[in-house]
PDB file of N, CA, C and O in Angstrom:
ATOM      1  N   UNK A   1      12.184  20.081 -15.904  1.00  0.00           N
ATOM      2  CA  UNK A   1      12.143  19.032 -14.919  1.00  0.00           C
ATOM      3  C   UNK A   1      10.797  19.115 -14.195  1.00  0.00           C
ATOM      4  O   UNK A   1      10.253  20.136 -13.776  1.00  0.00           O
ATOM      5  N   UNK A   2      10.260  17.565 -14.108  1.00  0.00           N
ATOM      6  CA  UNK A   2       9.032  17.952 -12.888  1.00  0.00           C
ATOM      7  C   UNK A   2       8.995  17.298 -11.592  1.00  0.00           C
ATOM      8  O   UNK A   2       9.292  16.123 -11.373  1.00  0.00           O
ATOM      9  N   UNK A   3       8.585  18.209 -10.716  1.00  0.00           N
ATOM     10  CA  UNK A   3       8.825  17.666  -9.403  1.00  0.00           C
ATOM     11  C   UNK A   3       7.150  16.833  -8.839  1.00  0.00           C
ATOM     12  O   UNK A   3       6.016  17.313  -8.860  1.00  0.00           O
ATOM     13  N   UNK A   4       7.595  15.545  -8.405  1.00  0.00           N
ATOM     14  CA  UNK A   4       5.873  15.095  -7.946  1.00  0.00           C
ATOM     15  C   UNK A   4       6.174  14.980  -6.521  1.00  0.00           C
ATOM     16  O   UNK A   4       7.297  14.556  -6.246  1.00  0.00           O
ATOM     17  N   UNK A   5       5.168  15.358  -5.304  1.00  0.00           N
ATOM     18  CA  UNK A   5       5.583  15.192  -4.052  1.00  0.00           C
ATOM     19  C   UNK A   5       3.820  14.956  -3.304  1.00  0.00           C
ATOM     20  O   UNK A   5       2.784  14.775  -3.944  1.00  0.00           O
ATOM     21  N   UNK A   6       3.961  15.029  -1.963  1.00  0.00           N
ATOM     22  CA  UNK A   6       3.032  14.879  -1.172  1.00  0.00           C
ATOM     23  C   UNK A   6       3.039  16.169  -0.294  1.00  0.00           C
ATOM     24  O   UNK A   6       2.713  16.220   0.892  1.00  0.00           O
ATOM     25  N   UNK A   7       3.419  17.087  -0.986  1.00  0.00           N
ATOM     26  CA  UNK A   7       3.168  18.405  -0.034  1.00  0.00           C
ATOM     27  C   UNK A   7       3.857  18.698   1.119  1.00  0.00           C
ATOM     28  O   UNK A   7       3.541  19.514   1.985  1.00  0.00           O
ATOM     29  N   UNK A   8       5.308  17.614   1.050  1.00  0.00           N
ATOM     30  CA  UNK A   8       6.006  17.801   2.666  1.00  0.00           C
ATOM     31  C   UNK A   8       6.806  18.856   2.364  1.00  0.00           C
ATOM     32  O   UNK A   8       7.004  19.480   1.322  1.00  0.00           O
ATOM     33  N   UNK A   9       7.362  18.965   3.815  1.00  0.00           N
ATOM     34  CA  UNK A   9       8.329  20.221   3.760  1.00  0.00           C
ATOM     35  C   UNK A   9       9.387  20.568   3.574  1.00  0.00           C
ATOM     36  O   UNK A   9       9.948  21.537   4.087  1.00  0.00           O
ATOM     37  N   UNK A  10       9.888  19.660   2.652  1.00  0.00           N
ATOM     38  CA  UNK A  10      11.219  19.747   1.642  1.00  0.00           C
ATOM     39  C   UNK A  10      10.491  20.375   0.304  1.00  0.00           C
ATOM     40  O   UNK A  10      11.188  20.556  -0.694  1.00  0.00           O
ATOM     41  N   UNK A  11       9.158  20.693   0.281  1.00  0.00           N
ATOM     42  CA  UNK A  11       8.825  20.748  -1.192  1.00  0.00           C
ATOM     43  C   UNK A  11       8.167  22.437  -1.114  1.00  0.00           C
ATOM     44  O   UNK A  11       8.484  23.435  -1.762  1.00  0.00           O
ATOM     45  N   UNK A  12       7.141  22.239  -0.038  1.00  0.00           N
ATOM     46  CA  UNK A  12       5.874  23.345   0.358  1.00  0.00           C
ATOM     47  C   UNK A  12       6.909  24.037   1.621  1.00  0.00           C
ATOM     48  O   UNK A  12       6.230  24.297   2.615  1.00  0.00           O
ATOM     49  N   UNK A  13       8.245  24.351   1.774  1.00  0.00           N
ATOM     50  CA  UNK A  13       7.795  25.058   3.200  1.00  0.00           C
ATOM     51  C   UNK A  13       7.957  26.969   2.820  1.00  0.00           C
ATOM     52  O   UNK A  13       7.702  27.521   1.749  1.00  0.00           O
ATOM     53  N   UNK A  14       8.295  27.399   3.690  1.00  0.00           N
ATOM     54  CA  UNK A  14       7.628  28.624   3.521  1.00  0.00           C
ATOM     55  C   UNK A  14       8.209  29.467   2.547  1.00  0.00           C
ATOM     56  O   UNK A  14       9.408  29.741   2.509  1.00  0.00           O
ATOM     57  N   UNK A  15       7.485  29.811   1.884  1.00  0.00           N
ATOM     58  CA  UNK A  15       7.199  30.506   0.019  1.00  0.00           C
ATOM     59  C   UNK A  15       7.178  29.406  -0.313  1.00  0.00           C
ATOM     60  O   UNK A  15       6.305  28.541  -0.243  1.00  0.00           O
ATOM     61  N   UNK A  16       8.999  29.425  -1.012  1.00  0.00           N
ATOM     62  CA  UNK A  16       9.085  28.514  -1.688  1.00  0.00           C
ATOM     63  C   UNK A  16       9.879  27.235  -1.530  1.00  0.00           C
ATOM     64  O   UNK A  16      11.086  27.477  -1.572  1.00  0.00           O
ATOM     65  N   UNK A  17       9.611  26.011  -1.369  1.00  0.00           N
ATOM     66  CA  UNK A  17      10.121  25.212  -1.189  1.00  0.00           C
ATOM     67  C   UNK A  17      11.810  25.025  -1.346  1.00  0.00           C
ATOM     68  O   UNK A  17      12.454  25.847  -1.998  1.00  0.00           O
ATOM     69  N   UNK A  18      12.586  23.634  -0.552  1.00  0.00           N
ATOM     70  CA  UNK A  18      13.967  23.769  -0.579  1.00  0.00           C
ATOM     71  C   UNK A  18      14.115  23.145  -2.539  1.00  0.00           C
ATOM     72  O   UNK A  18      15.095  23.323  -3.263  1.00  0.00           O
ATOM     73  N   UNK A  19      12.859  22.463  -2.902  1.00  0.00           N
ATOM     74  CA  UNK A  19      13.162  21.844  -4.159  1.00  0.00           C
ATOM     75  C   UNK A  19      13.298  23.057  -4.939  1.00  0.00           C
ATOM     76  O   UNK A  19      14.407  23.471  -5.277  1.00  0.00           O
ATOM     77  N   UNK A  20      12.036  23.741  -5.288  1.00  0.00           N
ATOM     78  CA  UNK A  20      11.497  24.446  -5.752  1.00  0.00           C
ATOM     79  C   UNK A  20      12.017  25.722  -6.168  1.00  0.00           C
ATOM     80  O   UNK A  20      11.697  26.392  -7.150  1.00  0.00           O
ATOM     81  N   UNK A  21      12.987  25.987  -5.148  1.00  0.00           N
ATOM     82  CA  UNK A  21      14.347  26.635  -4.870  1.00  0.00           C
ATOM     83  C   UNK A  21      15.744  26.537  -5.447  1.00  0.00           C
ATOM     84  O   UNK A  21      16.550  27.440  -5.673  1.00  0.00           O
ATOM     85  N   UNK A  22      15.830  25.396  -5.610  1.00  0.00           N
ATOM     86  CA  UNK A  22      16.821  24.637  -6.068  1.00  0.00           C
ATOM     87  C   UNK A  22      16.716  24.892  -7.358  1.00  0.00           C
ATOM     88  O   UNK A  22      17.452  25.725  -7.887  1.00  0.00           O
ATOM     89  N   UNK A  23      15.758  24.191  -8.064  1.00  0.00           N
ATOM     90  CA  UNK A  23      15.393  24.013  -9.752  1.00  0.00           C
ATOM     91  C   UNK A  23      14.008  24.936  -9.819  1.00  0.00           C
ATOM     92  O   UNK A  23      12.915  24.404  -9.628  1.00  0.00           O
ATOM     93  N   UNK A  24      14.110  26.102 -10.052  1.00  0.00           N
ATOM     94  CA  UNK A  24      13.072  27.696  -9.928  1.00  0.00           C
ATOM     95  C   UNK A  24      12.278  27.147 -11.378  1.00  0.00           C
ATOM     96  O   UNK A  24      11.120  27.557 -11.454  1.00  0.00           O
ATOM     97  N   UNK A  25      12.695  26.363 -12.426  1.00  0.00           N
ATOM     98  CA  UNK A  25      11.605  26.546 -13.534  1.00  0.00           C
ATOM     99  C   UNK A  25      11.414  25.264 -13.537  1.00  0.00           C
ATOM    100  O   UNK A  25      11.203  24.916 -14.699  1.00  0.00           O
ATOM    101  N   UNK A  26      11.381  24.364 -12.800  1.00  0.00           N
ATOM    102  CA  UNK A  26      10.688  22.783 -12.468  1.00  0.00           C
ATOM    103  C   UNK A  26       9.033  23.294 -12.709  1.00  0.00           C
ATOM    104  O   UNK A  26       8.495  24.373 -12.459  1.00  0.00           O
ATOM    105  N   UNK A  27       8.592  22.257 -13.194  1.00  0.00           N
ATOM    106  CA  UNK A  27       7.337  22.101 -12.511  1.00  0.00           C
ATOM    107  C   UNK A  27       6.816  21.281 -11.680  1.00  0.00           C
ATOM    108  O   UNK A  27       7.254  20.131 -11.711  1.00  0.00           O
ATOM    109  N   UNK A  28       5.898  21.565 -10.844  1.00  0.00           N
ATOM    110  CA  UNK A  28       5.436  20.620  -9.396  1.00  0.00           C
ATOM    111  C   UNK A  28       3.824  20.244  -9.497  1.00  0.00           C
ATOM    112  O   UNK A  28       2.865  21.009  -9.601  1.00  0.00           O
ATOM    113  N   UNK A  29       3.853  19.170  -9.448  1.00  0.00           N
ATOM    114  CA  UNK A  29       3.084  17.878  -9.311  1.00  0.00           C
ATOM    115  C   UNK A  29       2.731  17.174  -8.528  1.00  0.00           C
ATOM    116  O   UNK A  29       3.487  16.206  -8.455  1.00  0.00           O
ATOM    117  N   UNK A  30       1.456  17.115  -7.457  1.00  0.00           N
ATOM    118  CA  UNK A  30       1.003  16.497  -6.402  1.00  0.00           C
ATOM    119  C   UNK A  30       0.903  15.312  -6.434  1.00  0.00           C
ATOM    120  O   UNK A  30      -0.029  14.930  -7.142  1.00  0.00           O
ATOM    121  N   UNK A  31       1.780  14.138  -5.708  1.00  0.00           N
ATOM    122  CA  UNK A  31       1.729  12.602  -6.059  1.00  0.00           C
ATOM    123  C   UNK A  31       0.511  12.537  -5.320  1.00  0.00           C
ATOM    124  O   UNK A  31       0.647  12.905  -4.154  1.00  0.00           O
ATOM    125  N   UNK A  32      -1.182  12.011  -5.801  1.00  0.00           N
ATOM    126  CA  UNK A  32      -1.831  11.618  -5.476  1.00  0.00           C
ATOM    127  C   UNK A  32      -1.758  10.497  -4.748  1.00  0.00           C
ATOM    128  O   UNK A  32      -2.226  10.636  -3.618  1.00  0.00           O
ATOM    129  N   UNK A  33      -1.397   9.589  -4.959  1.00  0.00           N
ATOM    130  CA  UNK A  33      -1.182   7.916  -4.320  1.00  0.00           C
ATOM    131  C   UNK A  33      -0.322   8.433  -2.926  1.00  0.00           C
ATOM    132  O   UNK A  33      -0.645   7.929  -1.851  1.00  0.00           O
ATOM    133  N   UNK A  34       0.597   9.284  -2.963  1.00  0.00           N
ATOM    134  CA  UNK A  34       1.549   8.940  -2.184  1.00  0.00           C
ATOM    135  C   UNK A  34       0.482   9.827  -0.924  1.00  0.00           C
ATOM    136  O   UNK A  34       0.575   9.754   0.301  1.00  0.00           O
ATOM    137  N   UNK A  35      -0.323  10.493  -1.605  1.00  0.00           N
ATOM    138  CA  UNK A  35      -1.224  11.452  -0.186  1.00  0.00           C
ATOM    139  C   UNK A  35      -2.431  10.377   0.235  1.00  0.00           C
ATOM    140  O   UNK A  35      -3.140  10.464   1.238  1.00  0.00           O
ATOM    141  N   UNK A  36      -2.465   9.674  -0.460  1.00  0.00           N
ATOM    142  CA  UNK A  36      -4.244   8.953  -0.286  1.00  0.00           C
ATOM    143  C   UNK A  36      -3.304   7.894   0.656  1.00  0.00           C
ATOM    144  O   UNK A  36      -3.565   7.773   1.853  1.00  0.00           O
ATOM    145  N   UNK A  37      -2.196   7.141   0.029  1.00  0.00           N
ATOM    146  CA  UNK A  37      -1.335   6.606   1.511  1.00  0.00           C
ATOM    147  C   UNK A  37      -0.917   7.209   2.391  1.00  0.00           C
ATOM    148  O   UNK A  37      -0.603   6.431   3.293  1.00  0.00           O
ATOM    149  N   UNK A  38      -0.698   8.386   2.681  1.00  0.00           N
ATOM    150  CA  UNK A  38      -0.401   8.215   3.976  1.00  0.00           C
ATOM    151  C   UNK A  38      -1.732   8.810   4.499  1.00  0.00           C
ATOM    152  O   UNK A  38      -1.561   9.580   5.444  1.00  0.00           O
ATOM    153  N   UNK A  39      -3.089   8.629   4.089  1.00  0.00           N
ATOM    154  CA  UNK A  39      -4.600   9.353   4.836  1.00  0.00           C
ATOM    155  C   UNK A  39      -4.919   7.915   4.952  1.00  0.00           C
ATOM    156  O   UNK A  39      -6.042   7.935   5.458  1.00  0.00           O
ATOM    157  N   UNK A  40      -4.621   6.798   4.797  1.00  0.00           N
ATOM    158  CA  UNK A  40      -5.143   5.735   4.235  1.00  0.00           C
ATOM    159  C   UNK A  40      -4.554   4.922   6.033  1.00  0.00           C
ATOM    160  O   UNK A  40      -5.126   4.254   6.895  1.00  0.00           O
ATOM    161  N   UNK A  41      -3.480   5.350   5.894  1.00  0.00           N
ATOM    162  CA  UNK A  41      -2.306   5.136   6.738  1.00  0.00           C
ATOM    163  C   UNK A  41      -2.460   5.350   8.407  1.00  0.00           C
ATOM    164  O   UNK A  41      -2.056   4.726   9.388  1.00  0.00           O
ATOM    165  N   UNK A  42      -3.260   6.568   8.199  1.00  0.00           N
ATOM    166  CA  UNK A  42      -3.375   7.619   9.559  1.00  0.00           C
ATOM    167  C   UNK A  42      -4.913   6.686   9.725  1.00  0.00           C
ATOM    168  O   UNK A  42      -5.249   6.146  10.779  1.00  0.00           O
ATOM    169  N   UNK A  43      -5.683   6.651   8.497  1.00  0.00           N
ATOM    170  CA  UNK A  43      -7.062   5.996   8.873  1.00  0.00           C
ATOM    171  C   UNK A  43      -6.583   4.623   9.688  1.00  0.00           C
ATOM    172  O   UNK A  43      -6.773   4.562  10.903  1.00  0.00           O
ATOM    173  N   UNK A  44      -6.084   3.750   9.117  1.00  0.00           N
ATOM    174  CA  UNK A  44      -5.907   2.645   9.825  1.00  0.00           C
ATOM    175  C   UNK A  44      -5.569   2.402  11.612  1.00  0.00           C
ATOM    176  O   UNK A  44      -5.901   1.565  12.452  1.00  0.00           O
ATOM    177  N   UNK A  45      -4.683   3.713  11.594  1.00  0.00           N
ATOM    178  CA  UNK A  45      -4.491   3.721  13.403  1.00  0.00           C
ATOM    179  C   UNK A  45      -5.787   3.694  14.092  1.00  0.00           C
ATOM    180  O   UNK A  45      -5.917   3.065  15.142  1.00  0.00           O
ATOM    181  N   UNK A  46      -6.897   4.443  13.475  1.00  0.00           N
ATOM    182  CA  UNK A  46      -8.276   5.088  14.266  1.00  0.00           C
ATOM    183  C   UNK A  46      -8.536   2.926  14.357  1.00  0.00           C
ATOM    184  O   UNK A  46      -9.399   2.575  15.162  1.00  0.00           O
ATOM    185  N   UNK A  47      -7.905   1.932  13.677  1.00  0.00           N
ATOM    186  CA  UNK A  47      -8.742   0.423  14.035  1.00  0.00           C
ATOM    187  C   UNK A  47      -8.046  -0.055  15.430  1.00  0.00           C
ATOM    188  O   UNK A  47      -7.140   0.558  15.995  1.00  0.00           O
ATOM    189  N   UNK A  48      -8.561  -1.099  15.813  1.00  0.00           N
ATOM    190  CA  UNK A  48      -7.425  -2.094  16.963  1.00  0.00           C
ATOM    191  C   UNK A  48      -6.225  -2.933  16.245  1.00  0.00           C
ATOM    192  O   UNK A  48      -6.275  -3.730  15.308  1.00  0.00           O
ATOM    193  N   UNK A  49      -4.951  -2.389  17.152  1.00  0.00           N
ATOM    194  CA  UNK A  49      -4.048  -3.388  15.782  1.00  0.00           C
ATOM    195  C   UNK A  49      -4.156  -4.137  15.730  1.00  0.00           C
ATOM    196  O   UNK A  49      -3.902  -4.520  14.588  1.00  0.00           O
ATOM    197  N   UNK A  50      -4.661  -5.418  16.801  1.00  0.00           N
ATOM    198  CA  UNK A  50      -4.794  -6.766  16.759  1.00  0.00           C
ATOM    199  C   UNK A  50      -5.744  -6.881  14.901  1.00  0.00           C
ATOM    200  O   UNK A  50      -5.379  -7.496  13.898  1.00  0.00           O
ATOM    201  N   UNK A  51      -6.552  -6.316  15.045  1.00  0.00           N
ATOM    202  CA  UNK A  51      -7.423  -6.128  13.762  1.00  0.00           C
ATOM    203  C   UNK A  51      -6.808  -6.512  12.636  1.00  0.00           C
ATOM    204  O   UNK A  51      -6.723  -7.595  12.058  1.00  0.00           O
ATOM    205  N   UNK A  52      -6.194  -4.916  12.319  1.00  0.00           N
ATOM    206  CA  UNK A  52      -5.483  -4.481  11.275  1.00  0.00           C
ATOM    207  C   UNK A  52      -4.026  -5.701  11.014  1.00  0.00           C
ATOM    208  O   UNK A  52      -3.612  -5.978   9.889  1.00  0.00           O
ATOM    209  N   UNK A  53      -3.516  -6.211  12.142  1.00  0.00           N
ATOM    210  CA  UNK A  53      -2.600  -7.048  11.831  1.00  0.00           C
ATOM    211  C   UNK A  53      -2.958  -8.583  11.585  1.00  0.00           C
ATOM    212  O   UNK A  53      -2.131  -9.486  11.707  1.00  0.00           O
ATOM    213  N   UNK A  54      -4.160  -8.750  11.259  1.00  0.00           N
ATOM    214  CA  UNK A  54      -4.702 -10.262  11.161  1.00  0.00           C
ATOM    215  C   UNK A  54      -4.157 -10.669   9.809  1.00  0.00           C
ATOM    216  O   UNK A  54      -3.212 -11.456   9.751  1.00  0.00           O
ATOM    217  N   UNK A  55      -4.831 -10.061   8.492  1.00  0.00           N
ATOM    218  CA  UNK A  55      -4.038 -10.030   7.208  1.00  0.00           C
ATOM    219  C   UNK A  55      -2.649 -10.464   7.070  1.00  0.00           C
ATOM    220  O   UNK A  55      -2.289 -11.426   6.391  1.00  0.00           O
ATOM    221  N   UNK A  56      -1.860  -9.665   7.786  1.00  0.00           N
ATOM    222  CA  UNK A  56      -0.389  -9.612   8.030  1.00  0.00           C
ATOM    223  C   UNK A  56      -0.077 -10.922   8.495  1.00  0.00           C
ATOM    224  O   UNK A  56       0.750 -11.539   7.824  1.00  0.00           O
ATOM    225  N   UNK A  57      -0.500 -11.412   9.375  1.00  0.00           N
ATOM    226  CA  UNK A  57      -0.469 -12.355  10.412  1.00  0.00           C
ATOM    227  C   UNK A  57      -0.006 -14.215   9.130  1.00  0.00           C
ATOM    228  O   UNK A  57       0.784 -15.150   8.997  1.00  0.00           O
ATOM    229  N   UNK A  58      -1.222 -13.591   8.584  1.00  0.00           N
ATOM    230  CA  UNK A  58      -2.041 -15.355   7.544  1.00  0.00           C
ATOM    231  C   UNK A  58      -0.700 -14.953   6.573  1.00  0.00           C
ATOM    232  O   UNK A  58      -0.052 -15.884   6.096  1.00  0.00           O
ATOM    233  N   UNK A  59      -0.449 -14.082   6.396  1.00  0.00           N
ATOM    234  CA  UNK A  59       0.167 -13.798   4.786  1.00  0.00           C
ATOM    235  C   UNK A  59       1.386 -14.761   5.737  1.00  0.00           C
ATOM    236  O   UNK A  59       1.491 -15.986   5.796  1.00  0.00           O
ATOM    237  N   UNK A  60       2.075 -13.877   6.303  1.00  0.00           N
ATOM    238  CA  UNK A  60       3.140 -14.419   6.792  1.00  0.00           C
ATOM    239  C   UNK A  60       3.418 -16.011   7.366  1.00  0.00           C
ATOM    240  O   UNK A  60       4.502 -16.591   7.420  1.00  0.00           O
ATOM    241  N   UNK A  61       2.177 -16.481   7.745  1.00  0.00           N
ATOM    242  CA  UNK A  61       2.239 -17.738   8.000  1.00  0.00           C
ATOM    243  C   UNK A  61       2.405 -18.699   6.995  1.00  0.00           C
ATOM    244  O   UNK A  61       3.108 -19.695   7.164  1.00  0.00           O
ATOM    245  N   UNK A  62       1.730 -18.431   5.840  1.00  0.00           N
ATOM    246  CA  UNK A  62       1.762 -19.142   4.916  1.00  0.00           C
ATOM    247  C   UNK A  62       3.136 -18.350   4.179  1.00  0.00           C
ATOM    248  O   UNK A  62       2.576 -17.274   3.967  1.00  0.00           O
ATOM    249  N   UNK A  63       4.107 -18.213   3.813  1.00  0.00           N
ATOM    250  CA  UNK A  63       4.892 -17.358   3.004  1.00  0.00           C
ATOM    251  C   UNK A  63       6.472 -17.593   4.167  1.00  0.00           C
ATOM    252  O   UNK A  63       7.597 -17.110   4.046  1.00  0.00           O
ATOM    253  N   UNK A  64       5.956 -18.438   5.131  1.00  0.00           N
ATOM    254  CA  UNK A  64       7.825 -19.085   5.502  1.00  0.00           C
ATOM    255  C   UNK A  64       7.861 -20.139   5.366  1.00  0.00           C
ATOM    256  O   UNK A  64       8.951 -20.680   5.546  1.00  0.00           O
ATOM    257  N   UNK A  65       7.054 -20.713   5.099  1.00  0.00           N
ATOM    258  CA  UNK A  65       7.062 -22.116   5.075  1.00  0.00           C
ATOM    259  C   UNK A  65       6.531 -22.589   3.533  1.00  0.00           C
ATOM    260  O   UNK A  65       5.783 -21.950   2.794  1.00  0.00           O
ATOM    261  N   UNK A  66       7.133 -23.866   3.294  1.00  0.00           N
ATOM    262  CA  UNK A  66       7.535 -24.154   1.280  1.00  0.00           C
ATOM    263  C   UNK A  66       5.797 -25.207   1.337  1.00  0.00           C
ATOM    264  O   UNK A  66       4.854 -25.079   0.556  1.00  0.00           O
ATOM    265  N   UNK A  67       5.929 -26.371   2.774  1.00  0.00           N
ATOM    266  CA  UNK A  67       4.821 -26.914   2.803  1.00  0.00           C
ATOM    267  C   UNK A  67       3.237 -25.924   3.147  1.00  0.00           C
ATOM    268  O   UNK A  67       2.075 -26.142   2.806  1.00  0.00           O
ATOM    269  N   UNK A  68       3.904 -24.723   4.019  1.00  0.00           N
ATOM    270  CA  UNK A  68       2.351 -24.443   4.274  1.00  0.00           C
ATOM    271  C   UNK A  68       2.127 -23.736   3.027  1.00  0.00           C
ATOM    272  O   UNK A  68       0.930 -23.886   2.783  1.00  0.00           O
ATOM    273  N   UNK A  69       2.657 -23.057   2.132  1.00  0.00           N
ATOM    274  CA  UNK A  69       2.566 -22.638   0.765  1.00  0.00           C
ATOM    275  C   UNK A  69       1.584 -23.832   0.132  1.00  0.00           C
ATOM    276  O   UNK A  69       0.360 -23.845   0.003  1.00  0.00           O
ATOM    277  N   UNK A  70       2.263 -24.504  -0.101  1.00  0.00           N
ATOM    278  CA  UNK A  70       1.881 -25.707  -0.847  1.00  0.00           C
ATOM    279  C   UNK A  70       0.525 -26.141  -0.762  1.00  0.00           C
ATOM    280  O   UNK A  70      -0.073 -26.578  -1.745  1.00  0.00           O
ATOM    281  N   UNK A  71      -0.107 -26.016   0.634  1.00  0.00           N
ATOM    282  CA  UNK A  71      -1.292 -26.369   1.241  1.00  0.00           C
ATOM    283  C   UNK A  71      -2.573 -24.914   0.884  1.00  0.00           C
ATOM    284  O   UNK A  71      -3.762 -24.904   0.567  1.00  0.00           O
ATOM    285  N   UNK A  72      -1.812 -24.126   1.076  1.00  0.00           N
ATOM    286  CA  UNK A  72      -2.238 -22.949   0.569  1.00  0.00           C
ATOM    287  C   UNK A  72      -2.976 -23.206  -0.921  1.00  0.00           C
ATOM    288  O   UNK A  72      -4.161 -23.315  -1.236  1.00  0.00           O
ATOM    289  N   UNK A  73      -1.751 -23.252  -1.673  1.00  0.00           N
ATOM    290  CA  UNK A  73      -2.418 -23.499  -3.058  1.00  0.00           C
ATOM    291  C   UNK A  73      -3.136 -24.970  -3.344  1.00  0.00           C
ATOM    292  O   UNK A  73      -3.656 -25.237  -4.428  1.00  0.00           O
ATOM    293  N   UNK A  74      -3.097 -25.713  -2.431  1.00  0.00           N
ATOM    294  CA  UNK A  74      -4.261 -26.881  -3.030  1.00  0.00           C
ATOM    295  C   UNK A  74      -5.496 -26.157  -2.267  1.00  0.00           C
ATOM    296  O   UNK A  74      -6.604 -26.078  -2.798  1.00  0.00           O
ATOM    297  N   UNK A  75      -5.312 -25.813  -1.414  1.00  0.00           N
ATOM    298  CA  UNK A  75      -6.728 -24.999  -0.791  1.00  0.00           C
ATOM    299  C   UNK A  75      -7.596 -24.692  -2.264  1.00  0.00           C
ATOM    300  O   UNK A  75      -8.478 -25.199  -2.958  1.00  0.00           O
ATOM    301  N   UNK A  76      -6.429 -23.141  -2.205  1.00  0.00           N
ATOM    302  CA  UNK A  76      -7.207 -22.411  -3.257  1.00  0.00           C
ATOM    303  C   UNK A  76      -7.765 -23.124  -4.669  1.00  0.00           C
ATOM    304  O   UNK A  76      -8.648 -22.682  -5.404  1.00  0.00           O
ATOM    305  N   UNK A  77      -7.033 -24.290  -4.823  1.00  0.00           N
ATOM    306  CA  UNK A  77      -7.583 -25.148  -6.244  1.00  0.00           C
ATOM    307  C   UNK A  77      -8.509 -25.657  -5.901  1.00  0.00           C
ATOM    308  O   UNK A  77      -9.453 -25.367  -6.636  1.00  0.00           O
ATOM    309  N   UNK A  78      -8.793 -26.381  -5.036  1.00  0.00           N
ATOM    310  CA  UNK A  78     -10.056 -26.922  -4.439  1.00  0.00           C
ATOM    311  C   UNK A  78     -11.042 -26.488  -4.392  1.00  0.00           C
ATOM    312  O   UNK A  78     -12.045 -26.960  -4.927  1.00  0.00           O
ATOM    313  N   UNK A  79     -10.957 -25.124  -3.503  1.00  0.00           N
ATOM    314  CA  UNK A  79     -12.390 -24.291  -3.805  1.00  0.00           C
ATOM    315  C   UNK A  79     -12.635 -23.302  -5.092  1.00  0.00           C
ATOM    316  O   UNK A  79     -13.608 -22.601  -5.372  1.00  0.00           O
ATOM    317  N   UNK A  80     -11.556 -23.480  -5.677  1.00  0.00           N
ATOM    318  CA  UNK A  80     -12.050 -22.933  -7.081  1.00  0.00           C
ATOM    319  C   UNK A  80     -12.283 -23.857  -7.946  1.00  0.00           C
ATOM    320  O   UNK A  80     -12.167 -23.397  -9.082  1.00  0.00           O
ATOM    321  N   UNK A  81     -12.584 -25.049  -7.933  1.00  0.00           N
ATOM    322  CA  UNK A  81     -12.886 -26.227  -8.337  1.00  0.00           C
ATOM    323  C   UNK A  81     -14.654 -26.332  -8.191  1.00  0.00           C
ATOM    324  O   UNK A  81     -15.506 -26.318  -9.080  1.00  0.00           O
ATOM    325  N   UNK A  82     -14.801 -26.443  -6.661  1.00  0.00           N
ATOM    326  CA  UNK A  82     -15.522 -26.801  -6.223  1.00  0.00           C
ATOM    327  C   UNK A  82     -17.173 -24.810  -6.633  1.00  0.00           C
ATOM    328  O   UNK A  82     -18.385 -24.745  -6.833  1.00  0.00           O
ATOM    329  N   UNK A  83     -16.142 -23.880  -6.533  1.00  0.00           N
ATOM    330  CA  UNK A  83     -16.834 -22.643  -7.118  1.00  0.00           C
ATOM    331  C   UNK A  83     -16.845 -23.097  -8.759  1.00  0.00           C
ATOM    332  O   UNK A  83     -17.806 -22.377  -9.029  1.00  0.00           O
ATOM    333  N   UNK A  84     -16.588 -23.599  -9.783  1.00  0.00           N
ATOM    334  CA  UNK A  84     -16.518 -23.869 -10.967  1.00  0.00           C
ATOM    335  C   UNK A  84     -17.590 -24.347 -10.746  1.00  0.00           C
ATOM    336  O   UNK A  84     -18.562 -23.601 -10.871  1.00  0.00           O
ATOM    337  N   UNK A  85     -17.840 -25.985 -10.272  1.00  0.00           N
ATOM    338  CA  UNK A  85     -19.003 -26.884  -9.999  1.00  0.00           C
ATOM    339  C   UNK A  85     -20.316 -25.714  -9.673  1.00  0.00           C
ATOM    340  O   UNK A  85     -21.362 -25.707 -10.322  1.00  0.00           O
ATOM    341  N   UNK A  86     -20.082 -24.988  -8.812  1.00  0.00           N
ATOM    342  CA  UNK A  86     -21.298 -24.654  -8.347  1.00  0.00           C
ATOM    343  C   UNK A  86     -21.994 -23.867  -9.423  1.00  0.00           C
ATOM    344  O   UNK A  86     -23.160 -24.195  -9.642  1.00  0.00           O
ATOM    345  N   UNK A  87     -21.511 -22.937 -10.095  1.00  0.00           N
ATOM    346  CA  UNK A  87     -22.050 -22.075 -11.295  1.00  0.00           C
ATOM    347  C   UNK A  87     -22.849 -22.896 -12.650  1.00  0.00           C
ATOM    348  O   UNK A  87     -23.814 -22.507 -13.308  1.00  0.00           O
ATOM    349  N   UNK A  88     -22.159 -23.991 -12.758  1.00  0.00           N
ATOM    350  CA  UNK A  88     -22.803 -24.901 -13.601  1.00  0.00           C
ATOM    351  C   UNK A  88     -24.242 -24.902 -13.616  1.00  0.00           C
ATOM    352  O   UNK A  88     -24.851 -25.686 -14.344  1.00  0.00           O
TER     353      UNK A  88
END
């Protein structure tokens, strides 16, 4: 069996983990992604949330509503229309 984790303390605590413990001939495997999210995670607090929640903000505006969707995607056809034209 292999175990993948982020180094918490169900996995790493002292010796040997509660997993690790459990299943003694597992092998253990550092989930990369799951560590770069939560450094990724902790980075984001160091912004202003107003900031960080702008993204959030548009997604959601467009994504309750069927018409503002709709407007959304003629947007995006338009200026990828109009970016087609320009490369010419």
């Amino acid at each position: 069996m292999g175990l993948s984790s982020d180094e918490g303390s169900n996995v790493s605590s002292e010796g040997r983990g509660r997993l690790e413990a459990f299943c003694p001939y597992s092998i253990h495997v550092n989930d990369f992604a799951h560590m770069y999210n939560l450094i990724f995670k902790e980075g984001l607090r160091q912004f202003p949330k107003e900031l960080v929640e702008i993204p959030t903000s548009i997604s959601t505006h467009f994504n309750r509503s069927p018409q503002r969707r709709a407007k959304l995607a003629e947007i995006r056809w338009i200026t990828a229309s109009f970016r087609d034209l320009e490369s010419c």
